[in-house]
MARKENU-187967 format. One record per residue (C-alpha): residue in one letter; x, y, z; residue number from 1. Coordinates in nm, 3 decimals. Example, Ala and Ser with C-alpha at 12.3 -4.5 7.8 and 13.67 -1.06 7.14 Angstrom:
BEGIN
+----+---------+---------+---------+-----+
: aa :      c1 :      c2 :      c3 :   i :
+----+---------+---------+---------+-----+
:  a :   1.230 :  -0.450 :   0.780 :   1 :
:  s :   1.367 :  -0.106 :   0.714 :   2 :
+----+---------+---------+---------+-----+
***
This chain:
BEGIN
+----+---------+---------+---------+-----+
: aa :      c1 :      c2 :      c3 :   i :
+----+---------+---------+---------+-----+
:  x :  -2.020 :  -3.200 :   5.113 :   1 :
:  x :  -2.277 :  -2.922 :   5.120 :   2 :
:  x :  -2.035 :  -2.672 :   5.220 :   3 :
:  x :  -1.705 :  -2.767 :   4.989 :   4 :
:  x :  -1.952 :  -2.734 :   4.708 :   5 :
:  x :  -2.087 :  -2.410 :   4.843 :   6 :
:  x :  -1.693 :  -2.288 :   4.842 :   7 :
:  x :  -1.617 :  -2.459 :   4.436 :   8 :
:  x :  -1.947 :  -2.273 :   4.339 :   9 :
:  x :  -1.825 :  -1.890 :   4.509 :  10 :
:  x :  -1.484 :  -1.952 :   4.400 :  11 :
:  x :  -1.552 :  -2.048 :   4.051 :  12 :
:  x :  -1.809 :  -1.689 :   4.054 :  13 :
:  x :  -1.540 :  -1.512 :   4.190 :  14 :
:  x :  -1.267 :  -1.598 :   3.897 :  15 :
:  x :  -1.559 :  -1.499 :   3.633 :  16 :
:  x :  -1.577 :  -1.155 :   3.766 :  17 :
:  x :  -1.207 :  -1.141 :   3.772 :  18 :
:  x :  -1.194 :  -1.234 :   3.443 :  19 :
:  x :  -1.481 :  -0.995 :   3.318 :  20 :
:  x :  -1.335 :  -0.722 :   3.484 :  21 :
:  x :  -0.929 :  -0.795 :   3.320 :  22 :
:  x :  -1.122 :  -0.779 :   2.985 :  23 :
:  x :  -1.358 :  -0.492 :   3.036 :  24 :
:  x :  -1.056 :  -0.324 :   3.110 :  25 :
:  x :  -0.828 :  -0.436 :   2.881 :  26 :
:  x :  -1.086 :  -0.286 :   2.585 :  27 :
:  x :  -1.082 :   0.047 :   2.740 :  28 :
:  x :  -0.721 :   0.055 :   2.770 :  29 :
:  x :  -0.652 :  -0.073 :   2.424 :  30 :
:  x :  -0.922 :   0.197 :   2.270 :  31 :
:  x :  -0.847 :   0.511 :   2.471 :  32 :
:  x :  -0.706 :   0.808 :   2.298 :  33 :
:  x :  -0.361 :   0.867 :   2.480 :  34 :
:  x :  -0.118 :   1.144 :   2.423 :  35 :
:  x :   0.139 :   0.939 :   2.186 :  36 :
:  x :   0.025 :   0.881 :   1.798 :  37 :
:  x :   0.160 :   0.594 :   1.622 :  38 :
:  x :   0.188 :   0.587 :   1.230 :  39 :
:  x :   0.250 :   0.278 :   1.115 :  40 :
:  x :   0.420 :   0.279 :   0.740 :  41 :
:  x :   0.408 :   0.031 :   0.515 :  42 :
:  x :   0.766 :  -0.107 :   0.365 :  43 :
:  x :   0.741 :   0.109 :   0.037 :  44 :
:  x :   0.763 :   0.430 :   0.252 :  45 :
:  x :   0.988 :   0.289 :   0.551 :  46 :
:  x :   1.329 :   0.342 :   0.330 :  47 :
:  x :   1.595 :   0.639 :   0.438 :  48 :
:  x :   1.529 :   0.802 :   0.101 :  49 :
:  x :   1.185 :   0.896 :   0.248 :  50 :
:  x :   1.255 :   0.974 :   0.612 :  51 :
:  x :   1.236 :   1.373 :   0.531 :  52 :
:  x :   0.877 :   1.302 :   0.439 :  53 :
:  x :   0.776 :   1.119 :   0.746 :  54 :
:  x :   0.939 :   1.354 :   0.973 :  55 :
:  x :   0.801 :   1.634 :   0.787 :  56 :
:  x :   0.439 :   1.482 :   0.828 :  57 :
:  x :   0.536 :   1.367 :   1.194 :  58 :
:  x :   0.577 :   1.735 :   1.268 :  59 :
:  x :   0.254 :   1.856 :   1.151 :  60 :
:  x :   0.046 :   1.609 :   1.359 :  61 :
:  x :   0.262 :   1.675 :   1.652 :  62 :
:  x :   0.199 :   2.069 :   1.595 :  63 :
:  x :  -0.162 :   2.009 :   1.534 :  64 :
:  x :  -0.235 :   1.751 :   1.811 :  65 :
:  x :   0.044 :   1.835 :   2.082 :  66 :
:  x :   0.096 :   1.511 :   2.095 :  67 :
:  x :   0.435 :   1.305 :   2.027 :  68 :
:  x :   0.435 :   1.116 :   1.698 :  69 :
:  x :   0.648 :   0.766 :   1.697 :  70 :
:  x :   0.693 :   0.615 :   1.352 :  71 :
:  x :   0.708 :   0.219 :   1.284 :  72 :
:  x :   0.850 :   0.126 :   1.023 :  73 :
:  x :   0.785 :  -0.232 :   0.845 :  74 :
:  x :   0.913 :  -0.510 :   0.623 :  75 :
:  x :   0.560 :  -0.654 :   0.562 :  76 :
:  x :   0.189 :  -0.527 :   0.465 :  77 :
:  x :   0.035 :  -0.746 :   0.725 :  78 :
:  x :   0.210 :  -0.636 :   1.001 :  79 :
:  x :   0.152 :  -0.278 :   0.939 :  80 :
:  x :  -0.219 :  -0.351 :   0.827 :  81 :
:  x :  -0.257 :  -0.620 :   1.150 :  82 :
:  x :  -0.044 :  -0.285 :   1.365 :  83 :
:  x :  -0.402 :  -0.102 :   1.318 :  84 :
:  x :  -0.658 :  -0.301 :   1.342 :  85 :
:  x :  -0.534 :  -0.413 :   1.650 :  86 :
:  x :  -0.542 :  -0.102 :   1.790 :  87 :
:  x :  -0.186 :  -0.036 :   1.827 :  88 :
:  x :  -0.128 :   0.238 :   1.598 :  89 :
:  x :  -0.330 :   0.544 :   1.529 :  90 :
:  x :  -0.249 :   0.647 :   1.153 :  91 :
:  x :  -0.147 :   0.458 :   0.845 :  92 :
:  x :  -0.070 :   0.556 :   0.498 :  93 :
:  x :  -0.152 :   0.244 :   0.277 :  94 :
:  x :  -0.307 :   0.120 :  -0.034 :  95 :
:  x :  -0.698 :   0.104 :  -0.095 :  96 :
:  x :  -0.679 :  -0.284 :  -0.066 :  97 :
:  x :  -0.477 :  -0.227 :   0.289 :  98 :
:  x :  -0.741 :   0.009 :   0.391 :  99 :
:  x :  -1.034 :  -0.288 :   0.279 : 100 :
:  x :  -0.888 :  -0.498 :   0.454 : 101 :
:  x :  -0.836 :  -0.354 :   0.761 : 102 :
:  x :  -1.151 :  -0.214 :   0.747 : 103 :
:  x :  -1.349 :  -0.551 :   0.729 : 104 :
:  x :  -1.116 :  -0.636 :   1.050 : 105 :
:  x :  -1.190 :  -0.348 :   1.245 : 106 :
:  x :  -1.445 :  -0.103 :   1.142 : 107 :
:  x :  -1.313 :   0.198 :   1.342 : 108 :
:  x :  -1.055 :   0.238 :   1.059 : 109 :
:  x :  -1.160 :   0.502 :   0.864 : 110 :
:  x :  -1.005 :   0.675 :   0.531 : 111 :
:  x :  -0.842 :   1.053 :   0.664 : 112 :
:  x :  -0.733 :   1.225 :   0.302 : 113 :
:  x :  -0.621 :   1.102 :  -0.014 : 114 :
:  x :  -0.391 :   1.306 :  -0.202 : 115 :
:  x :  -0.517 :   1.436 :  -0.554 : 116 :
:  x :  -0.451 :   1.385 :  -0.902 : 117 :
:  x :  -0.282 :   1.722 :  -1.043 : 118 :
:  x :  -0.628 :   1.916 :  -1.077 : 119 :
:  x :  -0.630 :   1.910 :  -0.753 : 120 :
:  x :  -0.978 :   1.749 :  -0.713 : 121 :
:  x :  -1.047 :   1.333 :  -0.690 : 122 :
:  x :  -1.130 :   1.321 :  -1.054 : 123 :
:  x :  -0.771 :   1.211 :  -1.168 : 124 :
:  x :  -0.656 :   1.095 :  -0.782 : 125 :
:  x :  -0.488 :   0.789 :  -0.949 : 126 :
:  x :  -0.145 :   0.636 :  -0.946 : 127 :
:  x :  -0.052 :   0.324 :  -1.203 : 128 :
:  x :   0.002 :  -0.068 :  -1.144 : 129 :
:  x :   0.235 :  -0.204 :  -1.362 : 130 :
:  x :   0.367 :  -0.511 :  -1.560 : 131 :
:  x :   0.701 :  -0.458 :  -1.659 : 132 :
:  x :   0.988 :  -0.704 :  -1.841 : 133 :
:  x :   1.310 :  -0.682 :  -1.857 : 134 :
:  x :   1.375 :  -0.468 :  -2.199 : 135 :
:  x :   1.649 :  -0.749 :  -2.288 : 136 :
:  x :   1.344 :  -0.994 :  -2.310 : 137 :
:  x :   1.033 :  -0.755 :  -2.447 : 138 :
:  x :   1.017 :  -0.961 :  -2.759 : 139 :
:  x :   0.928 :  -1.286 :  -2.541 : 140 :
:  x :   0.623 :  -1.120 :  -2.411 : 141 :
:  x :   0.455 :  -1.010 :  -2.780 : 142 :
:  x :   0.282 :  -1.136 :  -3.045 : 143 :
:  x :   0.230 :  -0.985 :  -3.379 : 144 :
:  x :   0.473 :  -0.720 :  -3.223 : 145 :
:  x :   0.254 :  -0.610 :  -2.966 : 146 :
:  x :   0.278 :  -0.683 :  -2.633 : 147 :
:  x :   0.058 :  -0.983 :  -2.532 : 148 :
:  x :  -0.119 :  -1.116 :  -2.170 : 149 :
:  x :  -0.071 :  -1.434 :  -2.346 : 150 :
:  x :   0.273 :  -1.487 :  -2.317 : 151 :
:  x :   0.300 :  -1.438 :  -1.932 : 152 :
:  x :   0.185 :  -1.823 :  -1.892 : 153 :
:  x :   0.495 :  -2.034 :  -1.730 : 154 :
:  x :   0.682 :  -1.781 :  -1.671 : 155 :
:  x :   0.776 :  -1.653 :  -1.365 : 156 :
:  x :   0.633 :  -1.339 :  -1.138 : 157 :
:  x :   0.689 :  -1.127 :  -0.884 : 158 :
:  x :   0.410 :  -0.945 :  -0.712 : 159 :
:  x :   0.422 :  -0.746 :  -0.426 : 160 :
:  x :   0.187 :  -0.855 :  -0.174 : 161 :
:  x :  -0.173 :  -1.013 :  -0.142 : 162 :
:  x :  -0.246 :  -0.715 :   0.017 : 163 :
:  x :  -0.150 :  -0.470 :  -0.226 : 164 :
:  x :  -0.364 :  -0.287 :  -0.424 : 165 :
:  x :  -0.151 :  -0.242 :  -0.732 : 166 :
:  x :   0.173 :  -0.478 :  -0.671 : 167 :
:  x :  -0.168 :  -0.799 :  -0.638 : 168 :
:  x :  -0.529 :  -0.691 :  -0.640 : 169 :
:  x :  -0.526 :  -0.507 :  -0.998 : 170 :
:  x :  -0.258 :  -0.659 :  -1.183 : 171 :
:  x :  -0.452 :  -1.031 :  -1.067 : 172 :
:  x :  -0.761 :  -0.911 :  -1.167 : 173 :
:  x :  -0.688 :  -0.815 :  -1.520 : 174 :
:  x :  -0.479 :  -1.145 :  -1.560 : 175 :
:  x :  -0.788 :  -1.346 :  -1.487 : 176 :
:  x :  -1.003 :  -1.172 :  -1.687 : 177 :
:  x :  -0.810 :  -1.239 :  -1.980 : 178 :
:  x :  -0.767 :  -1.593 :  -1.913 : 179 :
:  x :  -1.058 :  -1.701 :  -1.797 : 180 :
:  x :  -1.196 :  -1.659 :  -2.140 : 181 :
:  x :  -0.981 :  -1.955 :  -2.200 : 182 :
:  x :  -1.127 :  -2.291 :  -2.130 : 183 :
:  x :  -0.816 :  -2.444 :  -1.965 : 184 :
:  x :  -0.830 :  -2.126 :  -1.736 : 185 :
:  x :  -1.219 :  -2.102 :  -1.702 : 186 :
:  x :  -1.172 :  -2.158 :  -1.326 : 187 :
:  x :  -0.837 :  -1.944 :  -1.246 : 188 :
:  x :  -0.822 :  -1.744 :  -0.907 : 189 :
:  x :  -0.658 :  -1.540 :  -0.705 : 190 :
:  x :  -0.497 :  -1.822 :  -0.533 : 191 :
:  x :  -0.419 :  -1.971 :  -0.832 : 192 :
:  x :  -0.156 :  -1.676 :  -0.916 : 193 :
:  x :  -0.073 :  -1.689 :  -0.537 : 194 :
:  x :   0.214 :  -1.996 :  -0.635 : 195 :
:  x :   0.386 :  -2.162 :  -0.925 : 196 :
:  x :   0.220 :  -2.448 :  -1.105 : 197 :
:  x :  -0.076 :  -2.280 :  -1.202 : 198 :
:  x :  -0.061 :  -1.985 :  -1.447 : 199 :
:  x :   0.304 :  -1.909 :  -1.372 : 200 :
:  x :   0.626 :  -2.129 :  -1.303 : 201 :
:  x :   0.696 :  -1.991 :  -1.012 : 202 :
:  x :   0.595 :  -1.717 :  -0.833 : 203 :
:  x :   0.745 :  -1.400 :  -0.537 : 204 :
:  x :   0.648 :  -1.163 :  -0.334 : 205 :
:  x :   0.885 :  -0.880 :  -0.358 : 206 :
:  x :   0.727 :  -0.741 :   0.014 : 207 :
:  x :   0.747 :  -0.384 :  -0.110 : 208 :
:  x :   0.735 :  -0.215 :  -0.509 : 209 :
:  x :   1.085 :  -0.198 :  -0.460 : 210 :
:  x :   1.140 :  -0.577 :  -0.359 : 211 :
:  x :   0.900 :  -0.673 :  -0.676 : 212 :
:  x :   1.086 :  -0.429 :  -0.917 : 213 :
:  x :   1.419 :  -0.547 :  -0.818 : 214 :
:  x :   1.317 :  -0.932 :  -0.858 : 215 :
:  x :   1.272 :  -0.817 :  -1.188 : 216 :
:  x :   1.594 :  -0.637 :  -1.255 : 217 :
:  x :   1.815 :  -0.909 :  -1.051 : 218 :
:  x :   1.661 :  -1.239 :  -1.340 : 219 :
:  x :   1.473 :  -1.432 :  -1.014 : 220 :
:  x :   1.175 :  -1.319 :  -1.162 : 221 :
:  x :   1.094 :  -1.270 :  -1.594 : 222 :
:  x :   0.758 :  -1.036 :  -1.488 : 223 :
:  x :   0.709 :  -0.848 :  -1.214 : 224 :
:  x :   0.378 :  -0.642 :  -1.106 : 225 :
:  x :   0.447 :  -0.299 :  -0.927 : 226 :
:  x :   0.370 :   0.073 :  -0.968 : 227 :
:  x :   0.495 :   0.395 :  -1.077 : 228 :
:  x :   0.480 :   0.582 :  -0.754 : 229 :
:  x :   0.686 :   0.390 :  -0.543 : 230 :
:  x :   0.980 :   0.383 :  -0.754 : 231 :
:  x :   1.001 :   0.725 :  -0.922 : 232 :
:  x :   1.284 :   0.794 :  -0.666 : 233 :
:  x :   1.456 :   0.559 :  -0.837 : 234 :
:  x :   1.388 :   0.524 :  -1.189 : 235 :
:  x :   1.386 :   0.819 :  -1.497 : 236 :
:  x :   1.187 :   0.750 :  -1.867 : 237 :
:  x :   1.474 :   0.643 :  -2.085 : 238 :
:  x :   1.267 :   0.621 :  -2.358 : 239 :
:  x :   0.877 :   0.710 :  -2.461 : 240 :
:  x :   0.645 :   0.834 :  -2.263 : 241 :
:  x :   0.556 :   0.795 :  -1.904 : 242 :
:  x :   0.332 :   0.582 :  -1.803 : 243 :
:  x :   0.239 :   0.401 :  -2.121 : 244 :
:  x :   0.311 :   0.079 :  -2.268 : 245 :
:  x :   0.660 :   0.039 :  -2.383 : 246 :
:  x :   0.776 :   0.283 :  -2.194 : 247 :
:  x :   1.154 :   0.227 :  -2.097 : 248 :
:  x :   1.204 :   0.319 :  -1.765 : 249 :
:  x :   1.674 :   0.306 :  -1.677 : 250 :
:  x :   1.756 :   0.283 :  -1.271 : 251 :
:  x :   1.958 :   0.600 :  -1.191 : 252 :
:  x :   2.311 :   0.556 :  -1.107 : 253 :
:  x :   2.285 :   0.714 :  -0.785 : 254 :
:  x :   1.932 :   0.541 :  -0.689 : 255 :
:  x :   1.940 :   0.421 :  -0.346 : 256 :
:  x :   1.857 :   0.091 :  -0.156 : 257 :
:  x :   1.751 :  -0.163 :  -0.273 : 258 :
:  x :   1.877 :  -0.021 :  -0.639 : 259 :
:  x :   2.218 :   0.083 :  -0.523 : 260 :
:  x :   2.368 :  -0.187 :  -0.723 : 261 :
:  x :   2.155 :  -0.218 :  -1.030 : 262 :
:  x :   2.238 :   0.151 :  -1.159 : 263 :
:  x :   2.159 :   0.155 :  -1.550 : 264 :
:  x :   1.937 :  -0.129 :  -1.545 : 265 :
:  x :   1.647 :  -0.081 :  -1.807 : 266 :
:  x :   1.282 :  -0.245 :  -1.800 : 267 :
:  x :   0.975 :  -0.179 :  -1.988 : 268 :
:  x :   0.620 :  -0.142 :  -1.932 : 269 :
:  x :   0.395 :  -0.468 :  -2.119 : 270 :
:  x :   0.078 :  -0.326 :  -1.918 : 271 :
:  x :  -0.018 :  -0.024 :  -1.718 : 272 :
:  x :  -0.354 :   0.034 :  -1.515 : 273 :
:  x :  -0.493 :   0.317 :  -1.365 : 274 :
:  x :  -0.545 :   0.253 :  -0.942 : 275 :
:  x :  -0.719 :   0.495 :  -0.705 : 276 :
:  x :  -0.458 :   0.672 :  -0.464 : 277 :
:  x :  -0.371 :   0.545 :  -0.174 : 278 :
:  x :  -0.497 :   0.703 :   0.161 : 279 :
:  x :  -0.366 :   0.793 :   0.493 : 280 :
:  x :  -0.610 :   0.575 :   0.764 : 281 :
:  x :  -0.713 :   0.650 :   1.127 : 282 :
:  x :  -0.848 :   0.410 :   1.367 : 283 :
:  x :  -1.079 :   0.632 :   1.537 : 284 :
:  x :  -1.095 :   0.394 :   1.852 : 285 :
:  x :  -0.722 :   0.510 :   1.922 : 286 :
:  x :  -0.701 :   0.834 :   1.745 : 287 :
:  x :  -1.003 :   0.997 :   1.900 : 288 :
:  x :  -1.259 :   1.190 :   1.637 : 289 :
:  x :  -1.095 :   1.556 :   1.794 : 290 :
:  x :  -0.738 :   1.473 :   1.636 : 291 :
:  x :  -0.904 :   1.287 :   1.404 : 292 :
:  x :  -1.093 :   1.646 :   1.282 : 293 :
:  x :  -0.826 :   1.831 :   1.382 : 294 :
:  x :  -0.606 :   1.636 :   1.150 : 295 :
:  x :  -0.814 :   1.639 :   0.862 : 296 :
:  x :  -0.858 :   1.992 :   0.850 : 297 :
:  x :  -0.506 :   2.074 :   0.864 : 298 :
:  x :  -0.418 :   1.777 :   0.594 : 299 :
:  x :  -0.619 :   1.941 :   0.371 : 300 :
:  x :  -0.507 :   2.293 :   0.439 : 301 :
:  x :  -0.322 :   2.511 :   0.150 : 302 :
:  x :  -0.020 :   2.554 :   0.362 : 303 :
:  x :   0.050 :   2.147 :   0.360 : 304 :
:  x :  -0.058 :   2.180 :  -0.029 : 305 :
:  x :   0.278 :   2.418 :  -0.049 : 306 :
:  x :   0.445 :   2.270 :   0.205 : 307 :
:  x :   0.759 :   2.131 :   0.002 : 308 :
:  x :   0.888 :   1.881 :   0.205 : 309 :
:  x :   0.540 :   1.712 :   0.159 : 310 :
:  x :   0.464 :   1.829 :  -0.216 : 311 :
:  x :   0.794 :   1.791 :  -0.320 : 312 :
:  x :   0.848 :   2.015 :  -0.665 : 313 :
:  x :   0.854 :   1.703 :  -0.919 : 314 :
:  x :   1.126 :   1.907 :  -1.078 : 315 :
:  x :   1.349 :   1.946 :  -0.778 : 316 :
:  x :   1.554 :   1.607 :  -0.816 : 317 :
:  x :   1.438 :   1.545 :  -0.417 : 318 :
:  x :   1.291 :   1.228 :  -0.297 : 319 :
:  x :   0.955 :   1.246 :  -0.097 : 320 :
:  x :   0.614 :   1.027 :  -0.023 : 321 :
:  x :   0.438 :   1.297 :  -0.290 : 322 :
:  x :   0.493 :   1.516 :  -0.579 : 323 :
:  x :   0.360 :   1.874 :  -0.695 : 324 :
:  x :   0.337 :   1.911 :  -1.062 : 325 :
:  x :   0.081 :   2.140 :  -1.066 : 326 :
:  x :  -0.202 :   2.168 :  -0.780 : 327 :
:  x :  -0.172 :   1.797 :  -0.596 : 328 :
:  x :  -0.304 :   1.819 :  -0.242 : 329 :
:  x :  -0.495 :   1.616 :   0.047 : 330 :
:  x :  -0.847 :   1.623 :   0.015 : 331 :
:  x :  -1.087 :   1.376 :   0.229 : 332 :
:  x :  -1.300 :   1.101 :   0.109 : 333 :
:  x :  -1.563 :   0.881 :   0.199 : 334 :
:  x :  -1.529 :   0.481 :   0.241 : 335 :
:  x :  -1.747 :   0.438 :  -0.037 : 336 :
:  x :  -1.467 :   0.607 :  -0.274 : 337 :
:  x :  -1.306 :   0.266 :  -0.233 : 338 :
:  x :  -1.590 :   0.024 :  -0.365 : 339 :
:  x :  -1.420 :   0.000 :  -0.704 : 340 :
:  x :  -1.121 :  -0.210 :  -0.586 : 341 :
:  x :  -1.356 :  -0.411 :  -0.328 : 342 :
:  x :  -1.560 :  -0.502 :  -0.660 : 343 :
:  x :  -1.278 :  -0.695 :  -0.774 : 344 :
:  x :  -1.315 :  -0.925 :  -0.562 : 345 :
:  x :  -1.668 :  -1.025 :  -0.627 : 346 :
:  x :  -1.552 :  -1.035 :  -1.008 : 347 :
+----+---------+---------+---------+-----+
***
């Protein structure tokens, strides 16, 4: 008896070394730097209209790093934002909640560059969340001929993602604010706009700007949240000026996927919000802080600041990621550049 539980005793040692050994290295082959980079994009950038820009950017790094660059392309913000922190991608571009969250999952991930407002410095590094209606329906959504928060209540939205900074995080914040001064809505939430029943009838998740803007243009969807950046490919200023409420923004004739069939189709702007740029991300675990320098410096180089298949001229009719009206570049930033949108949580 002794001896059989002499054997149970070394057998059952043996398999916990096996297993400590399988995970030890398991961690040091999930974390080691190898000679492929992986940039994972989120679905706003993974269209055709902007493969010129990815391959553009997928040259540099390969130039920089001598290392082959593989792109993966997504239909969802977790799975790109899940794609890093689980160490299987090296780079991201993706909004400043994306980056949060991934972040708090994984602390290796670390902002790379932002790009810059036209000055060229941080100070005006912002891009703009929307609320837009259909221009058919504006006069449902004012009072006293204004446009009014107030008359979003049972009707039905579209955001973008819980994840995204200015197609969720922003435009949710600023709805709750102004309700929450009402005593039927003292208690509203995030998760509270999240479905219908609440605030809203009903409410979707476009998965991209693009899904959330055309949700609005296709009637499943009387107010959708999205921004300016992601569909300036698609969309010219009919009428007023950019970026400002009642703003009429018409879908080009020729605008591709998902707008190819909604050519001429006019909505206007009920609510627009200033939201910091979004970054490009490295998890430093995979990426290594050499290419991780080397890619910084390089990002934020004057040659990619003229380089126009990155910086596309805004007057050039081209599609990219990023525009040059006068001196936009990539400059780098510290986490704590980002502590504005995590404050909006704790609101």
């Amino acid at each position: 008896m002794k001896k059989n539980w002499y054997l149970v005793t070394m057998f059952l040692l043996l398999v916990l070394m096996l297993i400590a050994c399988s995970e030890g290295s398991a961690g040091t082959e999930n974390t080691e730097a190898d000679d492929v980079i992986e940039i994972v994009w989120y679905p706003n950038e993974s269209g055709t209209d902007m493969k010129s820009s990815r391959d553009e950017i997928g040259r540099v790094i390969k130039e920089t790093t001598g290392k082959e660059v593989e792109h993966h392309l997504t239909t969802d913000y977790a799975i790109a934002i899940e794609t890093l922190v689980n160490n299987n991608a090296d780079l991201a571009f993706m909004g400043a909640q994306g980056y949060i969250e991934a972040n708090k999952g994984n602390d290796a991930i670390q902002p790379l560059v932002v790009p810059t407002g036209p000055s060229g410095t941080l100070d005006d590094a912002v891009y703009h969340s929307w609320l837009a209606v259909n221009v058919d329906d504006q006069e449902n959504f004012k009072a006293d001929g204004d446009f009014s928060l107030d008359t979003i209540e049972r009707k039905s939205m579209s955001f973008v993602s819980t994840s995204s900074t200015s197609g969720f995080k922003v435009p949710a914040s600023g709805i709750i604010e102004h309700f929450s001064k009402k005593e039927k809505y003292a208690d509203l939430t995030e998760e509270n706009l999240m479905e219908g029943g609440q605030l809203f009838s009903q409410v979707l998740f476009g998965n991209s700007h693009q899904g959330s803007a055309v949700n609005l243009l296709n009637g499943n969807a009387e107010v959708a949240a999205f921004c300016d950046t992601c569909v300036e490919n698609y969309v010219e200023v009919a009428e007023g000026e950019a970026n400002t409420v009642g703003a009429v923004y018409q879908v080009q004739d020729d605008a591709s996927e998902p707008f190819n069939k909604l050519g001429g189709s006019e909505f206007t702007l009920m609510s627009v919000t200033p939201v910091l740029n979004a970054p490009f991300v490295a998890n430093l675990d995979v990426l290594g802080q050499e290419d991780f320098d080397k890619l910084q410096e390089v990002f934020t180089s004057d040659e990619i600041a003229n380089n126009e298949q990155i910086f596309v001229p805004e007057d050039s009719g081209e599609s990219g990621l990023f525009f040059k009206s006068d001196k936009e570049r990539f400059a780098p930033v510290e986490d704590s550049w980002f502590d504005p949108i995590r404050k909006l949580s704790e609101q």
